[in-house]
N, C-alpha and C positions, 0 to 999 in steps of 0.2 A: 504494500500500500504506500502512495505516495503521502508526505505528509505537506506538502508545499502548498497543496489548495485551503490547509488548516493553520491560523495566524493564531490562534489559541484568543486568550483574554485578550479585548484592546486595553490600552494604556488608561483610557478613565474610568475602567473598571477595575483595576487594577488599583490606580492611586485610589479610589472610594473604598475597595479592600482594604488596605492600609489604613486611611483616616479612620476606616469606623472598629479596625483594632489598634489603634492609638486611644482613640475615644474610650476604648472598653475597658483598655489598664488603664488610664487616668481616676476613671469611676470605679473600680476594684480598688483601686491604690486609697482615694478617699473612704471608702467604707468600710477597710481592714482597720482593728482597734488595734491601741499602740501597743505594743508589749509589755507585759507585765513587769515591771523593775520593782521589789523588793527596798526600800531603805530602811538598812540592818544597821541599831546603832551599838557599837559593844557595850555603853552602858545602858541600855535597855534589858539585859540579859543576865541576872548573877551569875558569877565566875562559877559556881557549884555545876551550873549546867555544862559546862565547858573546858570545865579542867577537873582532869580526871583525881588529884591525889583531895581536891574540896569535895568529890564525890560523896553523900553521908552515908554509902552501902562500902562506899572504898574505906571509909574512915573508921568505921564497922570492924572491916574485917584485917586493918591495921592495927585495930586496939584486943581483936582478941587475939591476932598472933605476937603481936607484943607478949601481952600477958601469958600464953603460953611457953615462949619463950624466957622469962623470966621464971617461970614453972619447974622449968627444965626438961618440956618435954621436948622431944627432937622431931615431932610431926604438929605442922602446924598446921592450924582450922582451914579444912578444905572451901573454897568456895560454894560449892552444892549444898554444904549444911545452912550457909549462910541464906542462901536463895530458897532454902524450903521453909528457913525461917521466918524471914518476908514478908508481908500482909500482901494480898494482890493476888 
């Protein structure tokens, strides 16, 4: 088949193609909402929640193996006892 009797799209259907997808991302562009940005202030946050040795389940289970080790025992408070301890 010959394709030379076929000029395909003219030129001002073409450019109107174009303008009316120009047009359709300008209006998608205005109707997308902004993205979500968070402002995180570190004093809004007590350090307990973020640092782990203010943790009071860490502090916990620093204070009974202190005390075991001042005991003298040589096995100290597994963390599973501590967590079944726990309210929750």
């Amino acid at each position: 088949m010959s394709r030379k009797g076929l000029s395909g799209l003219s030129s001002q259907i073409k450019e109107r193609l174009i303008q009316q997808a120009l047009e359709r991302r300008l209006r998608q562009a205005d109707t997308r909402p902004a993205p979500f940005k968070p402002e995180l202030k570190s004093t809004d946050t007590p350090e307990q929640y973020y640092r782990f040795h203010l943790h009071p389940g860490y502090q916990q289970l620093r204070i009974l193996n202190e005390g075991a080790a001042r005991l003298g025992s040589a096995y100290p408070v597994p963390i599973s006892r501590c967590m079944r301890a726990a309210p929750g």
